[in-house]
C-alpha positions in Angstrom: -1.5 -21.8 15.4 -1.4 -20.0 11.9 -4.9 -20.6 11.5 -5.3 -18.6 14.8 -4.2 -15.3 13.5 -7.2 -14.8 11.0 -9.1 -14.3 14.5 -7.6 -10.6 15.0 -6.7 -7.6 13.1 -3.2 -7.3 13.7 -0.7 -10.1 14.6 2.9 -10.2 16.0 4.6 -13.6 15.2 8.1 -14.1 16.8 10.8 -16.9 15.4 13.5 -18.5 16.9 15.5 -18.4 13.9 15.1 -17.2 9.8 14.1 -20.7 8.3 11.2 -21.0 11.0 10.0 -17.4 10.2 10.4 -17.9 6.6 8.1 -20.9 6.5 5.5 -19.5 8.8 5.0 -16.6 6.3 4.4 -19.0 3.0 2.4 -21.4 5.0 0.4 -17.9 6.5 0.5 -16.9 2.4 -1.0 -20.6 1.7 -3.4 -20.1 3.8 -4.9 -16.3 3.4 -5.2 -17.6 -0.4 -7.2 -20.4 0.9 -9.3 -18.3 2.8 -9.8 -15.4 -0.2 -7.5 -12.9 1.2 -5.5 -10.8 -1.0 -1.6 -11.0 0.4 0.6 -8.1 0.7 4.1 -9.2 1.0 6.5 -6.3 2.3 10.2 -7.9 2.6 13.3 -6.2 3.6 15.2 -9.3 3.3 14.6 -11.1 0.5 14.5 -9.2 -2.8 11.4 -8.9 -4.6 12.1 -11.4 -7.7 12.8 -14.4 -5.3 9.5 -13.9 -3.4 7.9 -14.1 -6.8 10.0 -17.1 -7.9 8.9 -19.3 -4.3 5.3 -18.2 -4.3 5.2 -19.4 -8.3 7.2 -22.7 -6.7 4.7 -23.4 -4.4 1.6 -22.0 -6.8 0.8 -19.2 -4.6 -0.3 -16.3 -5.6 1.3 -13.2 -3.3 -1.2 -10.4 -5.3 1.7 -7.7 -4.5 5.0 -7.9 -2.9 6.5 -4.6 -1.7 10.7 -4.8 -1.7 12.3 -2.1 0.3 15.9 -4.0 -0.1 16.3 -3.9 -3.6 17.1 -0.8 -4.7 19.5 -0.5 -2.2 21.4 -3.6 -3.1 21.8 -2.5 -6.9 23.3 0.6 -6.7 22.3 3.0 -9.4 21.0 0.5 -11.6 16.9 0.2 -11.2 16.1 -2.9 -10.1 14.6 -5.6 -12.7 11.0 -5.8 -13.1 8.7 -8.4 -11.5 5.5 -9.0 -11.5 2.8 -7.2 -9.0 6.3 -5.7 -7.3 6.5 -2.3 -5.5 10.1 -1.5 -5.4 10.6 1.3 -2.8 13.8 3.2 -2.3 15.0 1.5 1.1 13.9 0.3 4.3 14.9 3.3 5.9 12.0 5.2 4.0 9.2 4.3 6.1 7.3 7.3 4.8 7.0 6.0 1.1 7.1 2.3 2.8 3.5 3.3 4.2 2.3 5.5 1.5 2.9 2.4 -0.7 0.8 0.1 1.6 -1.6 2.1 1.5 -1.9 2.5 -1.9 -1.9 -1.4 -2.0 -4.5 -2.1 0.5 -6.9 -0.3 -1.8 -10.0 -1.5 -1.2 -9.1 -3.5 2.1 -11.4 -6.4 2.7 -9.8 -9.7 2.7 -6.6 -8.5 2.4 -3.8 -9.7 4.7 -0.4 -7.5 5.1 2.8 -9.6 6.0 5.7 -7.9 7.4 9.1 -9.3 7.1 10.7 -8.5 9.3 10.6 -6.3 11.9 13.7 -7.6 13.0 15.5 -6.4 9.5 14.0 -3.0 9.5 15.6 -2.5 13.2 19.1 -2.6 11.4 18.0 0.5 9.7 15.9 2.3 11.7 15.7 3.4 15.8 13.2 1.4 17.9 11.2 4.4 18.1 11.0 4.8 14.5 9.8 1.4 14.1 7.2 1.8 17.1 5.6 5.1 15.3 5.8 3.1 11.4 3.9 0.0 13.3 1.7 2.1 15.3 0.7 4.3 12.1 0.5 1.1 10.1 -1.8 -0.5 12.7 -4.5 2.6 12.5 -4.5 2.0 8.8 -4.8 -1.9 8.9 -8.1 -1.0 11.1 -9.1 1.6 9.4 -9.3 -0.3 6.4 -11.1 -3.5 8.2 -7.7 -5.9 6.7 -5.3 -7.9 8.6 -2.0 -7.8 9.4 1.1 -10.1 10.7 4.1 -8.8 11.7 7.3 -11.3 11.7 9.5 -11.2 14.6 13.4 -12.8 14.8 13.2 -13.3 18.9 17.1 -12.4 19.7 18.6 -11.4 23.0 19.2 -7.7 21.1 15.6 -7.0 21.4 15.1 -4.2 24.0 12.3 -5.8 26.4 10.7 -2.2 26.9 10.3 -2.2 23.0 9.1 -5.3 22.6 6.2 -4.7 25.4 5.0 -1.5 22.9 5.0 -3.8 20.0 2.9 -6.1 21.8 0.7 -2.9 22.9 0.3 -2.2 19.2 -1.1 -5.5 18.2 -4.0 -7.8 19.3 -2.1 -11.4 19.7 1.4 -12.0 19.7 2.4 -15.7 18.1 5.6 -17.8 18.7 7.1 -20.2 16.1 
């Protein structure tokens, strides 16, 4: 099944619960790297220093992670440096969140985005927030001929009408 997202641009993959979603994305990781794709890891749940630490665990090598969460968790203090680590101010700035994907897309082929999650980035934004940042980052993802995968928590919260635009916005949607 995670092979199967490698056939289309841009991927929805929905979880039943965090440690299913959190595997699929280092397996989908494990597997870009096999394939020569550049991973761009944007997490709004897990601080940027962990990422680093489980991709090192499992010798992966996650070229950049973006963190939108931890700036928010320290406070006033900056957050400590990590390697290849984008630290944007929250995960209520989508407008810097894109500008520093695109940044980090760069050059574009074979180069996977991962989003984790969409699910987080709910709590601090309005559906129709999310729907524009996704749709925006969708023409960019295809602009730039890369690939994209979009994690999913699948919760009885999720508004059905929202989840049928997300599903409009991406090629293939994936269950875990």
């Amino acid at each position: 099944m995670i092979q199967d997202i490698f056939d289309t641009h841009i991927s929805l993959v929905m979880a039943q619960d965090r440690g299913k979603l959190e595997e699929g994305v280092y397996k989908l990781l494990s597997l870009a790297e096999s394939k020569g794709f550049r991973s761009i890891y944007i997490s709004n749940t897990v601080p940027g220093s962990n990422i680093r630490e489980t991709c090192e665990k499992n010798k992966l090598k996650c070229t950049t992670i973006i963190d939108t969460i931890s700036r928010s968790l320290s406070g006033t203090e900056e957050p400590k440096a990590v390697t290849d680590c984008i630290f944007c101010n929250s995960p209520e700035d989508l407008t810097s969140l894109h500008m520093q994907i695109s940044s980090a897309i760069n050059g574009g082929e074979n180069t996977l985005v991962v989003l984790d999650s969409i699910t987080t980035f709910l709590i601090y934004n309005s559906q129709n927030s999310m729907l524009r940042f996704i749709h925006s980052l969708a023409s960019l993802v295809r602009e730039k001929s890369t690939k994209a995968v979009f994690f999913m928590m699948q919760t009885n919260r999720t508004n059905e009408k929202f989840f049928e635009d997300l599903q409009g916005l991406t090629d293939r949607t994936f269950k875990l």
